[in-house]
MARKOLTOR-549699 format. One line per field, with one value per residue (C-alpha): residue in one letter; x, y, z; residue number from 1. Coordinates in pm, whole numbers, padded with zeros to 5 digits, always signed. Example, Ala and Ser with C-alpha at 12.3 -4.5 7.8 and 13.67 -1.06 7.14 Angstrom:
type = A:S
X = +01230:+01367
Y = -00450:-00106
Z = +00780:+00714
seq = 1:2
***
This chain:
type = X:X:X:X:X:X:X:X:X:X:X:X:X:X:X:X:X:X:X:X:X:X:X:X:X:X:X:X:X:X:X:X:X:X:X:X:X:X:X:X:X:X:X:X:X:X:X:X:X:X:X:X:X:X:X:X:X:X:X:X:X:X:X:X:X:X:X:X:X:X:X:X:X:X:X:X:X:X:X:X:X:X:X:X:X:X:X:X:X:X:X:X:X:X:X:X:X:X:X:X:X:X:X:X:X:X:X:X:X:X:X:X:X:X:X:X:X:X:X:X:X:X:X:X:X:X:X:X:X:X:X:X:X:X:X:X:X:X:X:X:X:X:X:X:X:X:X:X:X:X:X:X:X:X:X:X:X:X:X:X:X:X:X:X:X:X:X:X:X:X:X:X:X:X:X:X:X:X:X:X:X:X:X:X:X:X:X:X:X:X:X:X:X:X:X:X:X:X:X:X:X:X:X:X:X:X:X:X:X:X:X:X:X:X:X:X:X:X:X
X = -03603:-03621:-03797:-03560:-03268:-03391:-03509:-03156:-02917:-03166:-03124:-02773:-02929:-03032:-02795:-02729:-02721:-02423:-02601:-02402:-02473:-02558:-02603:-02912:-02802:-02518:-02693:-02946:-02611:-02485:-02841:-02844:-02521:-02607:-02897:-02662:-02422:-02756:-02884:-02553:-02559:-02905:-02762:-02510:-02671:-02918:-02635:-02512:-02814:-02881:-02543:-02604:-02927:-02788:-02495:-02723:-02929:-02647:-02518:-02884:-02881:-02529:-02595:-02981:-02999:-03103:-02783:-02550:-02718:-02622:-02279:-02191:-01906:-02109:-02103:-01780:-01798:-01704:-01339:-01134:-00805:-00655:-00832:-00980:-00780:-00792:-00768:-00770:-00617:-00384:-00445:-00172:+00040:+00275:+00478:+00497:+00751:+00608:+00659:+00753:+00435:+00509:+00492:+00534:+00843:+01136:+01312:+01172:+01338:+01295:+01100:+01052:+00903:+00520:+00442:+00062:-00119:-00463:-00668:-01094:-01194:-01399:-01661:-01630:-01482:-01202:-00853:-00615:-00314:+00008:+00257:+00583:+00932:+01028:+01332:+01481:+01796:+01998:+02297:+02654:+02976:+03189:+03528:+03840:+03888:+03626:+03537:+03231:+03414:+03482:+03109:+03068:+03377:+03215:+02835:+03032:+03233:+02958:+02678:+02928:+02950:+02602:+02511:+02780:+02606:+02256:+02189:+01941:+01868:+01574:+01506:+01872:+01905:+02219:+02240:+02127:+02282:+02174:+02337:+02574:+02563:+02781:+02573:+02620:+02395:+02409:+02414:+02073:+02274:+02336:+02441:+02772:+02858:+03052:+02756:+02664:+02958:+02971:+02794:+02710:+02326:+02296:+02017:+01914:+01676:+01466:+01413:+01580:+01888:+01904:+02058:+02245:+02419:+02473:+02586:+02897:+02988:+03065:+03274
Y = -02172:-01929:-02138:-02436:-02214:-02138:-02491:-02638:-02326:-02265:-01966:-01824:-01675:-01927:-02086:-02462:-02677:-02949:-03295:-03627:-03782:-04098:-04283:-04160:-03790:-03894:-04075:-03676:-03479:-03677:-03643:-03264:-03220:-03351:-03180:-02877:-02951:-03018:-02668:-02496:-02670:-02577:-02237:-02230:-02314:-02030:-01817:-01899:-01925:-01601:-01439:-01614:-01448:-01093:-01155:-01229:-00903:-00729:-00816:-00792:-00452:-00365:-00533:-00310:-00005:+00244:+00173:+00168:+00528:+00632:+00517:+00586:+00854:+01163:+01146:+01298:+01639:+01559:+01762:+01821:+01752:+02031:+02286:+02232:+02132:+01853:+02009:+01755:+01739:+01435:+01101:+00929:+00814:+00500:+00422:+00156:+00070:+00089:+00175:+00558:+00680:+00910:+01309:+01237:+01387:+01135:+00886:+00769:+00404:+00106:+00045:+00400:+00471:+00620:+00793:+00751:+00976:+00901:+01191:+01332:+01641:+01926:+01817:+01422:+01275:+01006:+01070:+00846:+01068:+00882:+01100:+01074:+01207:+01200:+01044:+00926:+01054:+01126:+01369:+01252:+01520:+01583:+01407:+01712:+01884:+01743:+01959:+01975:+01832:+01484:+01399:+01216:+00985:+00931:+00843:+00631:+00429:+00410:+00302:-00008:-00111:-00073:-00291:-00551:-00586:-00686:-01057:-01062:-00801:-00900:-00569:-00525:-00214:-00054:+00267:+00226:+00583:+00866:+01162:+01297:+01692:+01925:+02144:+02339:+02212:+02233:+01933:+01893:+01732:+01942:+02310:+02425:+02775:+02693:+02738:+02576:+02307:+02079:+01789:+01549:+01480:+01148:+01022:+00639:+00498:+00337:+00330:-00015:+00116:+00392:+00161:-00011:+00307:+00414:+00090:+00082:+00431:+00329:+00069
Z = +02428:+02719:+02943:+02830:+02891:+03290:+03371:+03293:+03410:+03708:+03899:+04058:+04367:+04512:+04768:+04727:+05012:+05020:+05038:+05001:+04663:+04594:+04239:+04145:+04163:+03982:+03679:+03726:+03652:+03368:+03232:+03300:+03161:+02833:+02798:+02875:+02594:+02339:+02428:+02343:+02013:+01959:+02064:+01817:+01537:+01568:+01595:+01253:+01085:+01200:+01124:+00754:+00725:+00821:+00547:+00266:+00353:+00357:+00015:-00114:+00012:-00160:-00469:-00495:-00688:-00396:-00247:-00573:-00638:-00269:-00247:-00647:-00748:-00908:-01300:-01412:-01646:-02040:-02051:-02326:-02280:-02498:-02295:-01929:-01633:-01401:-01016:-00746:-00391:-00404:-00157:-00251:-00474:-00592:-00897:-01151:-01411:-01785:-02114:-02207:-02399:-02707:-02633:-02253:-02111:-02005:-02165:-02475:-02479:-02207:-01914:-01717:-01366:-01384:-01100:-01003:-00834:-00646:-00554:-00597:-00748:-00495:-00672:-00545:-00888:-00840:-01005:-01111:-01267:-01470:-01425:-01675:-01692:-01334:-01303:-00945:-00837:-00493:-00410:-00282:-00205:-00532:-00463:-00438:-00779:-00945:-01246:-01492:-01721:-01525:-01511:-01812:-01741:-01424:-01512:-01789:-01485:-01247:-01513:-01623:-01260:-01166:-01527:-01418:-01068:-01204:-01140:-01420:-01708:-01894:-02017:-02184:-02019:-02124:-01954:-01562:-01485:-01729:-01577:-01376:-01270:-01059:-00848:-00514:-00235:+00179:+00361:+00598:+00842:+01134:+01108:+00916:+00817:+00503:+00306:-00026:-00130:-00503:-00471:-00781:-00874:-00999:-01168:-01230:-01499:-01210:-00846:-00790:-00906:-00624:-00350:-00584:-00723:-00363:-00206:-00527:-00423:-00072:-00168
seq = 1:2:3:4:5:6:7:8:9:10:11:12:13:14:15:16:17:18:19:20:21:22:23:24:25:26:27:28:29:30:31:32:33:34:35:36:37:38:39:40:41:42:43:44:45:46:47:48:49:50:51:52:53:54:55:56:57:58:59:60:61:62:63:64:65:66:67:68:69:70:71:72:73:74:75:76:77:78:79:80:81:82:83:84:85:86:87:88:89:90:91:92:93:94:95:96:97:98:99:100:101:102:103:104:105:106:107:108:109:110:111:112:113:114:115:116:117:118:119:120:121:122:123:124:125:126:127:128:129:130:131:132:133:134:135:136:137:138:139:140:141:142:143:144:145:146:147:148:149:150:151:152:153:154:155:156:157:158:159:160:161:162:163:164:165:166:167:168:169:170:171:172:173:174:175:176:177:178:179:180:181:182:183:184:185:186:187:188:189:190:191:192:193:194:195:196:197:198:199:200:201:202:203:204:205:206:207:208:209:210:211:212:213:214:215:216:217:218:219
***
């Protein structure tokens, strides 16, 4: 195909003298011009049938045991639960909404955030951690006077507002807000030298209710 390849392309340092053309030249590039356009289909299709054969060795290769053996997770150690700990440096992590699993910490009823947490042992095992009982929840400034006492009216309020705002509730979830705390925080935002003021902790069944919550509060 080399030689093919040179006796149609030519060379490019040669200069070409400028001749006046007449039919016959004519009728010699059309016919060199196809046979152009046939090579670079010829061309082509060696290109893919190569690329084709370099994909099925590479899956051969993938799919062979050498390879599974050199790429495979080491064999993870029998533990027992009750006993040895799992210690691996996190990756990553996500969250899911599930079912609460009995003797897990959190709510015992309805659907309930898992947190999961990806991660690999020192020794090179992959992790896959559920994590249960972590609720989500976000701070806002205690109105004036507000007292201990007023934060079960007002979980009570804002839970029947934030119920009455869901377009759908297939679950039948009946309590969106579960608490409603007085603590003393500082606000991150910018320095102040008035120290720790009340704010109220509010904490939601699920992460969807978050902006929700917040977006009712502001109104």
């Amino acid at each position: 195909m080399d030689s093919k390849r040179k006796a149609i392309f030519g060379s490019q340092d040669q200069p070409k003298k400028v001749q006046k053309k007449n039919s016959n030249d004519e009728e010699f590039e059309r016919s060199n011009f196809e046979e152009e356009l046939a090579l670079m289909d010829e061309m082509e299709d060696e290109f893919r049938s190569q690329s084709l054969e370099s994909q099925e060795c590479s899956a051969e290769d993938i799919e062979s045991e050498p390879s599974n053996v050199k790429w495979a997770r080491p064999q993870s150690p029998a533990l027992n639960p009750s006993q040895d700990p799992v210690i691996f440096q996190q990756l990553d992590l996500d969250y899911y909404v599930g079912q609460p699993v009995p003797g897990m910490p959190g709510c015992n009823v309805g659907p309930v955030p898992i947190v999961r947490m990806f991660g690999v042992t020192m020794a090179g095992n992959s992790v896959l951690c559920h994590v249960h009982g972590f609720l989500p929840y976000f701070f806002i400034p205690a109105p004036p006077d507000f007292q201990k006492a007023d934060c079960a009216l007002f979980r009570e309020v804002l839970n029947n507002i934030v119920i009455a705002d869901m377009k759908s509730n297939k679950e039948n979830i009946s309590d969106a807000v579960l608490s409603v705390e007085l603590v003393m925080k500082e606000n991150i935002y910018g320095y102040t030298n008035n120290g720790k003021v009340p704010f109220l902790k509010v904490t939601v069944l699920l992460p969807r209710f978050l902006p929700a919550a917040k977006r009712l509060l502001e109104t």
